[in-house]
Each structure stands twice: as C-alpha cells, then as structure tokens.
DOSEDREN-37641 format. One record per atom (N, C-alpha, C): x, y, z. Coordinates in steps of 0.05 Angstrom, whole numbers, plus 5000, padded with zeros to 4 digits. Layout:
<recs>
XYZ/...
</recs>
This chain:
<recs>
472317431210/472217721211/469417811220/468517871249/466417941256/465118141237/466718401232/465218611222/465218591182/466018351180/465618321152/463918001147/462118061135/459917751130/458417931109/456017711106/454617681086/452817901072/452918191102/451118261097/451518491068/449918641060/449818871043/452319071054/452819231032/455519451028/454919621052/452619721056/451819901080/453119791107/451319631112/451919431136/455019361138/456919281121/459219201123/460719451135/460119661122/461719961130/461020071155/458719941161/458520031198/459119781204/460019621201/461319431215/463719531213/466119541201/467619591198/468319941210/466720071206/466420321231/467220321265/465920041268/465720021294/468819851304/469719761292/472719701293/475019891299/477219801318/478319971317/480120071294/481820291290/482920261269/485120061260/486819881284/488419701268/486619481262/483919431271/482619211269/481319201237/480019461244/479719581206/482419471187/483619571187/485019581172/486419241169/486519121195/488118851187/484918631172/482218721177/481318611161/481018621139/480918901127/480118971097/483118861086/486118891094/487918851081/487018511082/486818371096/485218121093/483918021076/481918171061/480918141051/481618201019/482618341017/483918510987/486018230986/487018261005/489818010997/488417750986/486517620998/485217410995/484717470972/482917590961/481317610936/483817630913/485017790917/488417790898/488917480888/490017450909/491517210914/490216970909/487616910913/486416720906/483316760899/482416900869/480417060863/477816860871/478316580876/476516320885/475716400895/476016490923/474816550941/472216690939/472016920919/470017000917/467116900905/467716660898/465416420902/465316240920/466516280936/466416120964/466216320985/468816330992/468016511022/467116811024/468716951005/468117301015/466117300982/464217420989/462617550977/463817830958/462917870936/463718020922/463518310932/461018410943/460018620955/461818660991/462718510993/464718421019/468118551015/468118430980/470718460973/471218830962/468718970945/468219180939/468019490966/466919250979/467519491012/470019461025/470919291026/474419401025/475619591012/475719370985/476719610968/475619940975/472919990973/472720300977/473220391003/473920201024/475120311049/477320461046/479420151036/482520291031/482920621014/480720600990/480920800976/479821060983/477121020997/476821281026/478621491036/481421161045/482821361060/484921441051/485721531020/487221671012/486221971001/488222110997/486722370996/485322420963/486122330947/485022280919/481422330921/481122180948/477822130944/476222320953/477022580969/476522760978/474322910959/472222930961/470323040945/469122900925/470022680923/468622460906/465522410912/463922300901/461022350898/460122070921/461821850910/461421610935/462321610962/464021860968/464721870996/463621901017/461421801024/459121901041/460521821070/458121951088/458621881120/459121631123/458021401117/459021171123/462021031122/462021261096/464221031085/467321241101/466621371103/468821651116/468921501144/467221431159/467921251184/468720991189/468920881157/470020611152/473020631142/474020901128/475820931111/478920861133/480520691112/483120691132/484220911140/485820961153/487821171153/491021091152/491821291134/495621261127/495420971114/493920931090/493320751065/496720851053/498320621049/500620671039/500520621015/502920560996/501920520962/501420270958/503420030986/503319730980/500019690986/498919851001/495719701013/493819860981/494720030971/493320150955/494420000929/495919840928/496919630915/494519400907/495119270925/492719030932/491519140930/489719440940/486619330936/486019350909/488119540896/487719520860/487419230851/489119210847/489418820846/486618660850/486018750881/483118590884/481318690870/481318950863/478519080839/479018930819/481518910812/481518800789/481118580781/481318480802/480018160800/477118150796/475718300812/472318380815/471318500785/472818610779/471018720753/472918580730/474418380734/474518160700/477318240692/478618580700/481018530686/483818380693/482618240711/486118050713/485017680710/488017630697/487217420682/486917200694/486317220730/485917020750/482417130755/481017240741/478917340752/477317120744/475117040768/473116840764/470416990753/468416890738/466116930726/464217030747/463717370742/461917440769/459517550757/456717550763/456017660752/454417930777/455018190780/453718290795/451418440786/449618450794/445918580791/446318820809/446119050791/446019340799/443519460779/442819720791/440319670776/441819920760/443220090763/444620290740/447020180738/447520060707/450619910709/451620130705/451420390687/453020590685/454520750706/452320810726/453220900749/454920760763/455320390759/457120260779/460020290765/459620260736/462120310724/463820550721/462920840723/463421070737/464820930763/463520870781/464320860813/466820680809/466620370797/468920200797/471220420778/470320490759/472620660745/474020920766/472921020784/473421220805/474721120820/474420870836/475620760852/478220720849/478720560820/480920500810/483820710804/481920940799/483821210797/484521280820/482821330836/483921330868/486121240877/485920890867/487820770886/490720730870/490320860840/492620870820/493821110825/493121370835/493621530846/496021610873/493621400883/495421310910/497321180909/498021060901/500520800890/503021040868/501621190846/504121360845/504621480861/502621690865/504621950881/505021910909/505021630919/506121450940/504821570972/501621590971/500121630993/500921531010/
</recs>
C-alpha cells in the first residue's frame, strides 16, 4: 500500500488524501480487515498508528463525526465516502483490537504524551463508528 507505511498519523492522511477515492478506501478497508482478522500483524507488518488512521478515516466519513474536535483538514481529505455499517463494522473491530478490548488483541504499548486526551479520542471514535453501524450510515 503506497500511501500507507511507516510514517506518522499526519503523513499517512496525506497519503491517503492523495488517493483516489476507491483506492482510499480499498486500502484502509485493507487494513481494518487485516488488523481484525489477524491482530499479529500489528507487530509485524501494519503499525499501530497505520492501523488508528484508518480507523479515523472510515469514521471521518460518516456523518456522526461532523463537528467533532479531531476532524481536522487532513483528516476530512482522507475521510471515506458512503462508509456503510459493514466497513464501519470492521473498523470497530480493528479499534478494538488496538486499544485491548477484544480477546485476540496483542500487547501494545502506545506513548502519547496526554493519555487522557487519546482516550477521549479512541472513546469518540468508537461512538462514531457504533453510531454508524446502528442507524445504518
């Protein structure tokens, strides 16, 4: 996946900007699936911060996120469009793998320098994309 590697959350979302939109979207669903499906990976191939900018892609582009505090310009030109409930599905699944609550989740440790503020954001995200999945975005 060209526009997804190693680099920082910034960098990944203008990568992923510069994609078209089915290219966007067949990577980040790529990626959410992977991390689901086989939480390994995120000590091997996709990076956690790799797997976290998906997720807030997919959840971007439902309308839930509309005024949310992390929606910035970047991420608004990264966000999918017509995120259905199955893709807002998975990427729940993949958060949940990332932050410990599913019982395939591998030992992560991420360095933020306000954990409060990241746990706000992962907790926001999550409502977003539970949102999306009921009232069937």
């Amino acid at each position: 996946m060209r526009a997804m590697n190693n680099a920082s959350p910034p960098h990944l979302l203008e990568g992923l900007s510069e994609l078209s939109p089915v290219e966007r979207r067949q990577a980040v669903s790529l990626v959410v699936l992977r991390v689901w499906e086989t939480p390994q990976v995120l000590l091997r191939e996709i990076p956690p911060a790799q797997a976290l900018a998906a997720v807030a892609a997919i959840a971007a582009g439902l309308p839930g996120a509309q005024g949310k505090p992390w929606l910035d310009d970047r991420l608004r030109a990264a966000a999918i469009s017509g995120v259905t409930s199955d893709l807002a599905g998975r990427a729940l699944c993949a958060l949940d793998v990332l932050v410990g609550r599913d019982r395939e989740s591998v030992p992560l440790e991420l360095h933020v320098s306000d954990g409060d503020a990241a746990g706000a954001l992962l907790d926001d995200l999550r409502d977003v994309l539970m949102d999306g999945i009921r009232l069937g975005w």
